[in-house]
PyMOL Python script that loads the backbone (N, CA, C, O; Angstrom):
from pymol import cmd

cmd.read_pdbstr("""\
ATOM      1  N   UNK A   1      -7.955  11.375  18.316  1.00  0.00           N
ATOM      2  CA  UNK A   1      -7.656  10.152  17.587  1.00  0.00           C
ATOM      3  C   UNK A   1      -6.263   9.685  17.993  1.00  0.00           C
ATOM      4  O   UNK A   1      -5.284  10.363  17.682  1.00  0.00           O
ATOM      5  N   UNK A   2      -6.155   8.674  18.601  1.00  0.00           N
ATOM      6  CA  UNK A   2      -4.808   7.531  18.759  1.00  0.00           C
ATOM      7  C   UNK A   2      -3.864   8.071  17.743  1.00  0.00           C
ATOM      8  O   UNK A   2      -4.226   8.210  16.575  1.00  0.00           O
ATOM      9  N   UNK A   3      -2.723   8.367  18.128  1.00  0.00           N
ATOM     10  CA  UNK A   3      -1.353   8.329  16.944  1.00  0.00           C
ATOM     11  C   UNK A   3      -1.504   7.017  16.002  1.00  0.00           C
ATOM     12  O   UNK A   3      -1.369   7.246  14.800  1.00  0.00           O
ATOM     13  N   UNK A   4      -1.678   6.122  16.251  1.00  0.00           N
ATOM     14  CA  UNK A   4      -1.524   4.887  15.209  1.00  0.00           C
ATOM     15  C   UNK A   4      -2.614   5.177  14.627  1.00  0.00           C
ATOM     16  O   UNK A   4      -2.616   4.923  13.422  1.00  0.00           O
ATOM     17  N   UNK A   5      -3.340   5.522  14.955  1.00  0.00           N
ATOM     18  CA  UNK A   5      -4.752   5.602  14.034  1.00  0.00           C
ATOM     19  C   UNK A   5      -4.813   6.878  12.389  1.00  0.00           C
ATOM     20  O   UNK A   5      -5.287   6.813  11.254  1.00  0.00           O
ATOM     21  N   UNK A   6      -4.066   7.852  13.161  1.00  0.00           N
ATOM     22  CA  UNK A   6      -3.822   8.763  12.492  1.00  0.00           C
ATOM     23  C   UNK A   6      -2.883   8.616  11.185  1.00  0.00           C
ATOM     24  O   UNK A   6      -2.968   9.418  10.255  1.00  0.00           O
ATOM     25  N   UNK A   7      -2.000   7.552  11.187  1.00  0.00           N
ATOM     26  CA  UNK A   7      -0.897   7.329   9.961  1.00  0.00           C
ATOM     27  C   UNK A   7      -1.810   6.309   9.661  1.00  0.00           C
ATOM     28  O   UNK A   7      -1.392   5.990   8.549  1.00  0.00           O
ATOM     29  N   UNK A   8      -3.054   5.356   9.946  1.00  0.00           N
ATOM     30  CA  UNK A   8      -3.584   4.953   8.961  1.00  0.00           C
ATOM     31  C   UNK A   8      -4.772   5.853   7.776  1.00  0.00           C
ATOM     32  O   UNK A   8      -4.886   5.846   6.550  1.00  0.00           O
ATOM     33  N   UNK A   9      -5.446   6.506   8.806  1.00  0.00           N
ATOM     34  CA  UNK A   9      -6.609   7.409   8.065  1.00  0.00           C
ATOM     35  C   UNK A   9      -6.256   8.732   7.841  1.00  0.00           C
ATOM     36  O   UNK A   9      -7.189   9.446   7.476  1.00  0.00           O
ATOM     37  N   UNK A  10      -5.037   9.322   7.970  1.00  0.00           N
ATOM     38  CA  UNK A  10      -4.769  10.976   7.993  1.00  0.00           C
ATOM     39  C   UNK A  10      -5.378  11.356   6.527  1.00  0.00           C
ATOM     40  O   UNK A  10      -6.162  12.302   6.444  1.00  0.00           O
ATOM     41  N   UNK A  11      -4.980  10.554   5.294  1.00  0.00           N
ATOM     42  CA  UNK A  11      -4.634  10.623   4.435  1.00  0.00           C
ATOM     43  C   UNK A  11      -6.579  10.292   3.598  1.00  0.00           C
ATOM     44  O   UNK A  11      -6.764  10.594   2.419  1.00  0.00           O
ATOM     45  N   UNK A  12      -7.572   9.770   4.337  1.00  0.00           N
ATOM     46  CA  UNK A  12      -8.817   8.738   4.315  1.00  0.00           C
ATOM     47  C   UNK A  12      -9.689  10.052   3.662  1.00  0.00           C
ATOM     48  O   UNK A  12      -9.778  11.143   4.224  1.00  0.00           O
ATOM     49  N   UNK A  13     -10.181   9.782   2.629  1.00  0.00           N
ATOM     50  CA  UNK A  13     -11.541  10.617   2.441  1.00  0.00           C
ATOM     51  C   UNK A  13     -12.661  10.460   3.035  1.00  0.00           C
ATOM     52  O   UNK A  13     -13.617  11.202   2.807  1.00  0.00           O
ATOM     53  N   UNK A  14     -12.707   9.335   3.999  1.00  0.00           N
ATOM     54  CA  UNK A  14     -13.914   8.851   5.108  1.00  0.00           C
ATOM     55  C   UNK A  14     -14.223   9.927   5.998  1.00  0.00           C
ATOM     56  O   UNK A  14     -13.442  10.747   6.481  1.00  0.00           O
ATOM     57  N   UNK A  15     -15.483   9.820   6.157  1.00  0.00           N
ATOM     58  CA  UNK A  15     -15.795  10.689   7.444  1.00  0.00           C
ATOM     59  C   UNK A  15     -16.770  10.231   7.842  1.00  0.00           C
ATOM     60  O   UNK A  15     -17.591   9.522   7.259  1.00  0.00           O
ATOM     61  N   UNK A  16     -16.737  10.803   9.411  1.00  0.00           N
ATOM     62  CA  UNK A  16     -17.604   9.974  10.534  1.00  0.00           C
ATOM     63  C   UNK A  16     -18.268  10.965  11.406  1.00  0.00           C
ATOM     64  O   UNK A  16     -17.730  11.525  12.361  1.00  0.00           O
ATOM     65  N   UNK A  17     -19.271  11.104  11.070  1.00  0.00           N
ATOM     66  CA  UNK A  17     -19.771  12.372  12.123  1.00  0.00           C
ATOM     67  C   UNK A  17     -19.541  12.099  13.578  1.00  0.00           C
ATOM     68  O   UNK A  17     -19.738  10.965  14.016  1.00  0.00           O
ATOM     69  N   UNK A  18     -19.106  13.142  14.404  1.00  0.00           N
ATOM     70  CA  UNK A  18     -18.900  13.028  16.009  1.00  0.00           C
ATOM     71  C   UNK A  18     -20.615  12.521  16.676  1.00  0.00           C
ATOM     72  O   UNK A  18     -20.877  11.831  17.660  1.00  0.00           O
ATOM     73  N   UNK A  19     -21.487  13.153  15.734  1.00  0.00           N
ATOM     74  CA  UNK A  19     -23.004  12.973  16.761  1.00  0.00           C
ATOM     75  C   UNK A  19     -23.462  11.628  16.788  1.00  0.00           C
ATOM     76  O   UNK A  19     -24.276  11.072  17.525  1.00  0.00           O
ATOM     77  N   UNK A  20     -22.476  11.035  15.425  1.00  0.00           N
ATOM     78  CA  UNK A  20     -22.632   8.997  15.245  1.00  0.00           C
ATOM     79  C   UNK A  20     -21.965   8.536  16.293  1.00  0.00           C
ATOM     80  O   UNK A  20     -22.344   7.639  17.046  1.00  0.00           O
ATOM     81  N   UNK A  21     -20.647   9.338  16.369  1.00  0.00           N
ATOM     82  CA  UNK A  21     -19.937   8.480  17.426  1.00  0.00           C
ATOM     83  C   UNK A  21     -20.768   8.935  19.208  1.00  0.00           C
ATOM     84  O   UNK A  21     -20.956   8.126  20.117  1.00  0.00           O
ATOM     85  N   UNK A  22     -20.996   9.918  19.221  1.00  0.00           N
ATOM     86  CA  UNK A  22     -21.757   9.969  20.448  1.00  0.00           C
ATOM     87  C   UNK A  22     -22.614   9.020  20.878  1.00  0.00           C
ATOM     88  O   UNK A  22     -22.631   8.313  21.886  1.00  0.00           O
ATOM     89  N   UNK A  23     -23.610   9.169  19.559  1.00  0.00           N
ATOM     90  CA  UNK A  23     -24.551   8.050  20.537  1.00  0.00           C
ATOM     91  C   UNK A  23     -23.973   7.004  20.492  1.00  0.00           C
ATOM     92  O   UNK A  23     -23.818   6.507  21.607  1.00  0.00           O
ATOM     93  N   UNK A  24     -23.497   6.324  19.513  1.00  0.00           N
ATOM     94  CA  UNK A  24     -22.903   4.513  19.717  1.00  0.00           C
ATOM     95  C   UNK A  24     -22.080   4.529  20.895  1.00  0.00           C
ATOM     96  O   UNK A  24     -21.888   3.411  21.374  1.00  0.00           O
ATOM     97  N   UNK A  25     -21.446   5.666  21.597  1.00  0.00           N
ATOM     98  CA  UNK A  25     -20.660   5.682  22.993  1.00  0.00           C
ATOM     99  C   UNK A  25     -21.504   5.816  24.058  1.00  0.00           C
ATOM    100  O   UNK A  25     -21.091   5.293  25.092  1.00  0.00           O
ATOM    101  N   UNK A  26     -22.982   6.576  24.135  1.00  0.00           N
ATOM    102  CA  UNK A  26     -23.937   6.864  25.342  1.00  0.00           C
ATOM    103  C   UNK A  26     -24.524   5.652  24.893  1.00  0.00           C
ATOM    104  O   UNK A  26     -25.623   5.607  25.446  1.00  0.00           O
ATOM    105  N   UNK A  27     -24.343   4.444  24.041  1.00  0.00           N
ATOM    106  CA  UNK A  27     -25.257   3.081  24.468  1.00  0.00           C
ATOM    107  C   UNK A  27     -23.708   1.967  24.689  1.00  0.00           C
ATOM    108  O   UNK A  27     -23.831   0.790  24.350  1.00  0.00           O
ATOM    109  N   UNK A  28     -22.933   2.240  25.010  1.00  0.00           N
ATOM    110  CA  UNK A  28     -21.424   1.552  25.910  1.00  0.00           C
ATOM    111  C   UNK A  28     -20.796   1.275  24.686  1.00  0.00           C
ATOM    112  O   UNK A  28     -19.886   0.479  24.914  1.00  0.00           O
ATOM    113  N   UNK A  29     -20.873   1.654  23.088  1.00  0.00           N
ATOM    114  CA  UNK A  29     -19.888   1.554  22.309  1.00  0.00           C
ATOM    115  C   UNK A  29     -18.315   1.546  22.558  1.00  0.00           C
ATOM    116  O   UNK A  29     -17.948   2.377  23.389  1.00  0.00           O
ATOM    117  N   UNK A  30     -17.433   0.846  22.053  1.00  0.00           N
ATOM    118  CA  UNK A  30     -16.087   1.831  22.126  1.00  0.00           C
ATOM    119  C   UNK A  30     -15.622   1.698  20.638  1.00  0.00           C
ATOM    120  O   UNK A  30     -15.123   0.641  20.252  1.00  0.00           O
ATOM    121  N   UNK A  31     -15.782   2.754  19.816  1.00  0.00           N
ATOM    122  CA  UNK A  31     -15.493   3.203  18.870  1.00  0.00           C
ATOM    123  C   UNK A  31     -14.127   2.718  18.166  1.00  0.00           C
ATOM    124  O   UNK A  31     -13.093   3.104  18.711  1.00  0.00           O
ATOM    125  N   UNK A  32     -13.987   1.772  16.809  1.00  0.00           N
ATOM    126  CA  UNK A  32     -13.023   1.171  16.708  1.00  0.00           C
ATOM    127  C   UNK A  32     -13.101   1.555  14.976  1.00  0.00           C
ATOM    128  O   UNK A  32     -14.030   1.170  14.266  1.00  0.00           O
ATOM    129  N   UNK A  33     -11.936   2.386  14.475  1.00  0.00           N
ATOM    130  CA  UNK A  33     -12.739   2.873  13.118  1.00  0.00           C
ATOM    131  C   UNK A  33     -12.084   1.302  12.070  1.00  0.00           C
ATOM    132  O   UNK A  33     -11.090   0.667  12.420  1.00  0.00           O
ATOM    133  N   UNK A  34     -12.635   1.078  11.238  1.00  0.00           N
ATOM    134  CA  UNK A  34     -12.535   0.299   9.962  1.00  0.00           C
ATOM    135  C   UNK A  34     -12.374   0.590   8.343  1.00  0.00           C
ATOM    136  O   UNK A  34     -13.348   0.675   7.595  1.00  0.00           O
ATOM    137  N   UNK A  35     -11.316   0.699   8.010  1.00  0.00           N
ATOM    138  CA  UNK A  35     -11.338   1.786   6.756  1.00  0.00           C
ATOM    139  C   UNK A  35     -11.945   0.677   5.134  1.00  0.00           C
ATOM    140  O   UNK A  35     -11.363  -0.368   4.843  1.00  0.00           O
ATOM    141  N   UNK A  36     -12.518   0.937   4.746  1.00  0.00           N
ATOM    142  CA  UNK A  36     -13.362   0.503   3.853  1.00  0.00           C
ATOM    143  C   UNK A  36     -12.557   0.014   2.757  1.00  0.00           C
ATOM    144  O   UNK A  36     -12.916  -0.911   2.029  1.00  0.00           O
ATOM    145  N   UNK A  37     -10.917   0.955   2.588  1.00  0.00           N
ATOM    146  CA  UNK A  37      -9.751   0.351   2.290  1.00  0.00           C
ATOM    147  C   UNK A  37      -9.184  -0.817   2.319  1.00  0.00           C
ATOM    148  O   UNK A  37      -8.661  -1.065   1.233  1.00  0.00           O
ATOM    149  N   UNK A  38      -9.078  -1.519   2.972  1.00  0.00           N
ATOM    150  CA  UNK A  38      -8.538  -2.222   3.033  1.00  0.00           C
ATOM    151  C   UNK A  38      -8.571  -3.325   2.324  1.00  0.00           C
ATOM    152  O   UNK A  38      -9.404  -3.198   1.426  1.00  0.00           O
ATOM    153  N   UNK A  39      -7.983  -4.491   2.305  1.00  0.00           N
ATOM    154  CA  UNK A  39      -7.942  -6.013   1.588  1.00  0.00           C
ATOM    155  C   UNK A  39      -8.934  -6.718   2.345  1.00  0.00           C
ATOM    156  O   UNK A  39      -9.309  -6.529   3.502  1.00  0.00           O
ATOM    157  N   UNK A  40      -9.336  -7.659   1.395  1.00  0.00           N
ATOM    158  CA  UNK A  40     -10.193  -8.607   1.663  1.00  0.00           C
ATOM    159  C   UNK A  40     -10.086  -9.106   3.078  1.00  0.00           C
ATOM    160  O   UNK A  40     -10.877  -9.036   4.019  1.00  0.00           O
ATOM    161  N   UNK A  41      -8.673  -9.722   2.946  1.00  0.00           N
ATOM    162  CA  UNK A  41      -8.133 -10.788   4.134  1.00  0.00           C
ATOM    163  C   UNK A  41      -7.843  -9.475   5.443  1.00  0.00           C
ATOM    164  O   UNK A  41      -7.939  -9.678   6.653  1.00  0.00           O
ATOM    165  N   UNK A  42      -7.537  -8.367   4.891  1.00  0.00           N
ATOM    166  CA  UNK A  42      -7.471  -7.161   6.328  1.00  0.00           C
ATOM    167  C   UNK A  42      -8.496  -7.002   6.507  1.00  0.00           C
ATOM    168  O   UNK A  42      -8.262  -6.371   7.538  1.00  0.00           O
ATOM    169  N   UNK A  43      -9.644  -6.985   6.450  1.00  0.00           N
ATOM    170  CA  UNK A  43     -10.952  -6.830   6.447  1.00  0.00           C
ATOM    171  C   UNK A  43     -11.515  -7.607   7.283  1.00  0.00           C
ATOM    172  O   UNK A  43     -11.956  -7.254   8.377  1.00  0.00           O
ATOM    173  N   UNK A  44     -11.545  -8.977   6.721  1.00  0.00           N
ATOM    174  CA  UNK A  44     -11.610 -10.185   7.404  1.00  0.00           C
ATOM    175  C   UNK A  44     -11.413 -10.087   9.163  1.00  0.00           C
ATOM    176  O   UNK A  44     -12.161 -10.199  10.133  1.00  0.00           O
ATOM    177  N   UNK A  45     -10.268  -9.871   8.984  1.00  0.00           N
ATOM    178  CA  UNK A  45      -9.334  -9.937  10.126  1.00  0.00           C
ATOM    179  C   UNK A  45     -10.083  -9.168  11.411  1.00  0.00           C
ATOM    180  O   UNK A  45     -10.391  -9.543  12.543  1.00  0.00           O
ATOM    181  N   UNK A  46     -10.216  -7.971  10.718  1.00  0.00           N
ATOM    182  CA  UNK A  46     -10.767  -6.917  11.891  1.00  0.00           C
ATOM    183  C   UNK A  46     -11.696  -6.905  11.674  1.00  0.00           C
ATOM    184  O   UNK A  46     -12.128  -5.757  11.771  1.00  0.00           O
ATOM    185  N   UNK A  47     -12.868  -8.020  11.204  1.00  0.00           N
ATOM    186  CA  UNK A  47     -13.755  -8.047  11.612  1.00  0.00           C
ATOM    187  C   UNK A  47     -13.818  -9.218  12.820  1.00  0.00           C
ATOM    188  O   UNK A  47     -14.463  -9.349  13.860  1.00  0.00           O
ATOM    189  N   UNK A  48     -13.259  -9.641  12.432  1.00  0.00           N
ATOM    190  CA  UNK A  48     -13.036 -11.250  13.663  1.00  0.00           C
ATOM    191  C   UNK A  48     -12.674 -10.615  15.011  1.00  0.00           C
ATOM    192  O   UNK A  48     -12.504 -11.479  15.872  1.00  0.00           O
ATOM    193  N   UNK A  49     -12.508  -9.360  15.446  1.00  0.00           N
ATOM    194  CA  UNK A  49     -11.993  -9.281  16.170  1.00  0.00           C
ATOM    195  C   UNK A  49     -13.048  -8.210  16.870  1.00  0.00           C
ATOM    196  O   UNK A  49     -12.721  -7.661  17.922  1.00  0.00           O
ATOM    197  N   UNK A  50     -14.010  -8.004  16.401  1.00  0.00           N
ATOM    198  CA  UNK A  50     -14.888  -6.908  16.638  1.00  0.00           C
ATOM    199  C   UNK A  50     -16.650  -7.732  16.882  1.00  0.00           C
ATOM    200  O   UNK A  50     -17.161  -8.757  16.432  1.00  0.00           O
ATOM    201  N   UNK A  51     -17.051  -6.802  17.680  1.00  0.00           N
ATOM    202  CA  UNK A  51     -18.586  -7.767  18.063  1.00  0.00           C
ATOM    203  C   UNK A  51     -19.303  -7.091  18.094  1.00  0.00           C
ATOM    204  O   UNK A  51     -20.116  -7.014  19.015  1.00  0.00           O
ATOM    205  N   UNK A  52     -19.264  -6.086  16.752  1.00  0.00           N
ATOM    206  CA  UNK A  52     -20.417  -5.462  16.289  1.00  0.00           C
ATOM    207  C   UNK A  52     -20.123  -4.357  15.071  1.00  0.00           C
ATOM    208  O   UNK A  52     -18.909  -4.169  14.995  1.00  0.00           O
ATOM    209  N   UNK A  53     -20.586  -3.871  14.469  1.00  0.00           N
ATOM    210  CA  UNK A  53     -20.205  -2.951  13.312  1.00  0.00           C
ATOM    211  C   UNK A  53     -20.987  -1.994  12.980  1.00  0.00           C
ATOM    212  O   UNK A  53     -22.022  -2.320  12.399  1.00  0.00           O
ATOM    213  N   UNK A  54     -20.737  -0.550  13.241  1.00  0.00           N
ATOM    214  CA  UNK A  54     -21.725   0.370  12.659  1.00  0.00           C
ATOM    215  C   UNK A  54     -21.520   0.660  11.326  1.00  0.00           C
ATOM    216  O   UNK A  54     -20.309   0.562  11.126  1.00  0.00           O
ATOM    217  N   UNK A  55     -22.228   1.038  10.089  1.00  0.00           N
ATOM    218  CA  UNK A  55     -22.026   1.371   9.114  1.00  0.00           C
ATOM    219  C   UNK A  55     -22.404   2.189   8.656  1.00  0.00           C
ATOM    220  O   UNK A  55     -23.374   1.911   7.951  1.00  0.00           O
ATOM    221  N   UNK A  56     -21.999   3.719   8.669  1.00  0.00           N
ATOM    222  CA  UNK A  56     -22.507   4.624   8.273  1.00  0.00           C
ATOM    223  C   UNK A  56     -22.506   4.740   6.995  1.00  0.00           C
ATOM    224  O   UNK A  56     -21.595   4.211   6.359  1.00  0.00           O
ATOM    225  N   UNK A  57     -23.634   5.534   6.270  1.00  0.00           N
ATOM    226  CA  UNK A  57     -23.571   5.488   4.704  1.00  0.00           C
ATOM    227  C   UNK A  57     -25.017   6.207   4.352  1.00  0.00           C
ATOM    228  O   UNK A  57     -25.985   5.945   3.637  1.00  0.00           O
ATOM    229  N   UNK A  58     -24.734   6.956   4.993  1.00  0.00           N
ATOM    230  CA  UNK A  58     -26.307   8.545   4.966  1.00  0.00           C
ATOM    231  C   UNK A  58     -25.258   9.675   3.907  1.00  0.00           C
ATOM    232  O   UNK A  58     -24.782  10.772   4.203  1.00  0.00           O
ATOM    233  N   UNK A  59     -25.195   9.177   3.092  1.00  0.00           N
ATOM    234  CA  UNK A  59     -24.383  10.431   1.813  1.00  0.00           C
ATOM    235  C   UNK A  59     -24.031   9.571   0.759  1.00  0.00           C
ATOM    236  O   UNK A  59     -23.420   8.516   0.582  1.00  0.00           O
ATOM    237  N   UNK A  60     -24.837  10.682  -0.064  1.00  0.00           N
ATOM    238  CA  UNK A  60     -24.900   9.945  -1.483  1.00  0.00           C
ATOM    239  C   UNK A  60     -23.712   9.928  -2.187  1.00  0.00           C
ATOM    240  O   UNK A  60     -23.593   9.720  -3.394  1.00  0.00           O
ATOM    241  N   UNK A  61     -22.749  10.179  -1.303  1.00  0.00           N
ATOM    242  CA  UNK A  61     -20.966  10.331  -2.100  1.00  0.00           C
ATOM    243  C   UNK A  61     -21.031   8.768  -1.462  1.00  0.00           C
ATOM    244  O   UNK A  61     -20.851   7.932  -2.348  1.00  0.00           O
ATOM    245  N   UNK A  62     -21.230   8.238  -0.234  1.00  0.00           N
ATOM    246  CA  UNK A  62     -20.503   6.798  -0.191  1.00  0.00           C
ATOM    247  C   UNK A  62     -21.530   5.642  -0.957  1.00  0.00           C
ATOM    248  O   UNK A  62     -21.073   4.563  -1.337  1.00  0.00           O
ATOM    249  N   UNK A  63     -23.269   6.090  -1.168  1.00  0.00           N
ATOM    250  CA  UNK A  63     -23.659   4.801  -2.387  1.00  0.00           C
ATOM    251  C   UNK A  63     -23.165   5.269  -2.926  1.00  0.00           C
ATOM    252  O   UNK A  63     -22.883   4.090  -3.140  1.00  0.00           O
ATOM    253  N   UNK A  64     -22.172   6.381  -4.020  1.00  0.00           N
ATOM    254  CA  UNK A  64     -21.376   5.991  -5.520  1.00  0.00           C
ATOM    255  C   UNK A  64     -20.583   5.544  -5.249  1.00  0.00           C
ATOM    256  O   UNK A  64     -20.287   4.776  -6.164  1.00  0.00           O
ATOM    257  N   UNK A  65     -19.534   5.436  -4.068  1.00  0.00           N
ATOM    258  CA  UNK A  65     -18.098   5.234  -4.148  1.00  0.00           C
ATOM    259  C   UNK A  65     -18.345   3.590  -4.176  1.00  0.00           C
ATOM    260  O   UNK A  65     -19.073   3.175  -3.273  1.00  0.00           O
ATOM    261  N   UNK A  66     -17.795   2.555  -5.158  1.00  0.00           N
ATOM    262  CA  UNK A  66     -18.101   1.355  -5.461  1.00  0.00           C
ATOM    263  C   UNK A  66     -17.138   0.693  -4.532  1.00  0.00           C
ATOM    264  O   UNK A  66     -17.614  -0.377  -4.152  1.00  0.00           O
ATOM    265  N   UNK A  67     -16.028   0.918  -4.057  1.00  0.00           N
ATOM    266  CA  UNK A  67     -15.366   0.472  -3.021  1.00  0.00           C
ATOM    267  C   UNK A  67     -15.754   0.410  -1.452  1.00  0.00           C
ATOM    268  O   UNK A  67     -15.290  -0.430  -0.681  1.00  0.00           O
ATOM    269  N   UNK A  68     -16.700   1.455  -1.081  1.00  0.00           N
ATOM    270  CA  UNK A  68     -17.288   1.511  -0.157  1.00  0.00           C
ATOM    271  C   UNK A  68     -18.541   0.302   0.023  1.00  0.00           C
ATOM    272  O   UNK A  68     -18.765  -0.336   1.052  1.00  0.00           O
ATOM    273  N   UNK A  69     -19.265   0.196  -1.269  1.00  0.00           N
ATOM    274  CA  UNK A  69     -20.319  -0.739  -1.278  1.00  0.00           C
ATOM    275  C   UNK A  69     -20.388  -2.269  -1.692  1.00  0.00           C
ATOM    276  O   UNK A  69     -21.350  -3.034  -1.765  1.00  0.00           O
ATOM    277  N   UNK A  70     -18.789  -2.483  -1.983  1.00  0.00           N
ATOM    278  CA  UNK A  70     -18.077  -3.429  -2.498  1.00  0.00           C
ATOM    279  C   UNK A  70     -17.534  -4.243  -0.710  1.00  0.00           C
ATOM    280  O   UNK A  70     -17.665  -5.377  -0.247  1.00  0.00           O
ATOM    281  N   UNK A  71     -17.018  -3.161  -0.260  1.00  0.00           N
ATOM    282  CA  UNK A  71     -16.836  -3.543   1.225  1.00  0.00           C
ATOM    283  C   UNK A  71     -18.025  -3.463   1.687  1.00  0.00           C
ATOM    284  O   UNK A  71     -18.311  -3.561   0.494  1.00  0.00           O
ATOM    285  N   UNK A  72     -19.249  -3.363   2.347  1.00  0.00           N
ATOM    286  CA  UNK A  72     -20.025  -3.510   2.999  1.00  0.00           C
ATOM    287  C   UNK A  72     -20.699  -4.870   2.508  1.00  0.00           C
ATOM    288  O   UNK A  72     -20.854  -5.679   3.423  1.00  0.00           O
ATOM    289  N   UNK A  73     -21.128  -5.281   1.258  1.00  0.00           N
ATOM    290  CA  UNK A  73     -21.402  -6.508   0.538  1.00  0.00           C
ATOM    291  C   UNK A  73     -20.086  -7.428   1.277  1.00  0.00           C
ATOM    292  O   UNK A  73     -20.464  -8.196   2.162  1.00  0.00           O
ATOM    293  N   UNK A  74     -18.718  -7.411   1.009  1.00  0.00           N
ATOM    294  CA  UNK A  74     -18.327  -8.209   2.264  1.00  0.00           C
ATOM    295  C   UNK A  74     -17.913  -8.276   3.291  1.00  0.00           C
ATOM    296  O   UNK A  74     -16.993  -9.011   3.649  1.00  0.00           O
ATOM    297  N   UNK A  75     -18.514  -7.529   3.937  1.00  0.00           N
ATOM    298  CA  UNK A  75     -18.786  -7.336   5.319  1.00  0.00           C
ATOM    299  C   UNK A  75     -19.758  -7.967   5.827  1.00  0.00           C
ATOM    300  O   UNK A  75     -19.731  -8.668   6.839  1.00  0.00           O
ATOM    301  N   UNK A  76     -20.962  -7.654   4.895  1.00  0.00           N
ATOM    302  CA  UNK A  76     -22.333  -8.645   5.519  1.00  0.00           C
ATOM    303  C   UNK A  76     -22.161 -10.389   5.186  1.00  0.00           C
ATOM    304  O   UNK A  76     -22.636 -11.331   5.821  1.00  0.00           O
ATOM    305  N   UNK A  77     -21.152 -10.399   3.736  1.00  0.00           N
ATOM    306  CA  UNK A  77     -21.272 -11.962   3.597  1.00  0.00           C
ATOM    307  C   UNK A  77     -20.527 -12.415   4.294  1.00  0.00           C
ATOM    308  O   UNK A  77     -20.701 -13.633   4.346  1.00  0.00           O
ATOM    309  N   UNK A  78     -19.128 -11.828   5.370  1.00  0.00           N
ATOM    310  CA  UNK A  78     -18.531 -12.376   6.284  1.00  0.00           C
ATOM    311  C   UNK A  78     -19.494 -12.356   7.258  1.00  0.00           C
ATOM    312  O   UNK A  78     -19.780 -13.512   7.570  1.00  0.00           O
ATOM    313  N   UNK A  79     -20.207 -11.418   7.964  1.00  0.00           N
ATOM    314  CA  UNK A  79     -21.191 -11.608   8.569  1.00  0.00           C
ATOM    315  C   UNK A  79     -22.067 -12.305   8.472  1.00  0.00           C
ATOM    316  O   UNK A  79     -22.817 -11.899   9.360  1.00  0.00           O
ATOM    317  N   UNK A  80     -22.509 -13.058   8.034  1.00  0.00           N
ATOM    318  CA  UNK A  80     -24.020 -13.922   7.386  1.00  0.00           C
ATOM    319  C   UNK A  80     -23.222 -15.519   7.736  1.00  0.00           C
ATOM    320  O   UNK A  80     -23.802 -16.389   8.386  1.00  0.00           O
ATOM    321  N   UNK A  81     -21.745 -15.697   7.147  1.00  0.00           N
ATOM    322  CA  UNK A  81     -21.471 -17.088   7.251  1.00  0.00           C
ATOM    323  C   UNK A  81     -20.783 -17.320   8.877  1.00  0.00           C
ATOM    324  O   UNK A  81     -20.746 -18.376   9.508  1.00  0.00           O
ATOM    325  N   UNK A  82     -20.338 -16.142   9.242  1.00  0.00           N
ATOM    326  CA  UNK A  82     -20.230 -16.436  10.677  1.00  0.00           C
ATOM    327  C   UNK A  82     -20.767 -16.092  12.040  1.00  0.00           C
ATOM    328  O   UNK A  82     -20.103 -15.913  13.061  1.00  0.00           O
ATOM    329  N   UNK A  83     -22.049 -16.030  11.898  1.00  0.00           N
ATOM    330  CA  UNK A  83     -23.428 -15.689  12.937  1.00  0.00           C
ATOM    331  C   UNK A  83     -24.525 -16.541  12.356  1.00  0.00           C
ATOM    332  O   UNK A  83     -25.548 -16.071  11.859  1.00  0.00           O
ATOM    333  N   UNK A  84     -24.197 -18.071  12.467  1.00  0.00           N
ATOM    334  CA  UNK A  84     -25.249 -18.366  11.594  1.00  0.00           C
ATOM    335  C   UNK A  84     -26.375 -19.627  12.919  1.00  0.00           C
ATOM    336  O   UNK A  84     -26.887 -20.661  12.490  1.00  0.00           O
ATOM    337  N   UNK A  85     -26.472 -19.318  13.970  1.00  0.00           N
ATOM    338  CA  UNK A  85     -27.261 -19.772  15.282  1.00  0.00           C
ATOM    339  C   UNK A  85     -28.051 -19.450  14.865  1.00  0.00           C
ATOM    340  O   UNK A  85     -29.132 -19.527  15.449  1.00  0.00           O
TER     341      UNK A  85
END
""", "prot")
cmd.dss("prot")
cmd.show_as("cartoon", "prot")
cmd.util.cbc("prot")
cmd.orient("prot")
């Protein structure tokens, strides 16, 4: 993991299995993490800047965590109003 990456998530109860990140890398991924943390408008941001989004959420700890599912709800409604061809 990148040094900058590390003083954002050291601290992250997130986790990302390596066998997720494998395959999204053996189909030309490049792995860009997104912390579920963040603000609306930080959110926003790095999504604008990204051209595609995996969302892992196979553990029944992230449907309870309401912040996790609070961000993915806007994630898809940023998604929905700006892919709309």
């Amino acid at each position: 993991m990148p040094q900058a990456w590390k003083s954002i998530y050291s601290d992250s109860a997130a986790y990302f299995e390596s066998s997720h990140a494998d395959f999204l890398q053996a189909a030309g991924a490049r792995i860009v993490p997104v912390s579920y943390n963040l603000s609306l408008n930080e959110l926003e941001a790095e999504l604008a800047n990204l051209n595609g989004l995996y969302i892992p959420g196979d553990t029944k700890t992230t449907l309870l965590d309401s912040k996790f599912i609070d961000t993915v709800r806007a994630t898809l409604k940023w998604a929905e109003t700006h892919n709309t061809d």
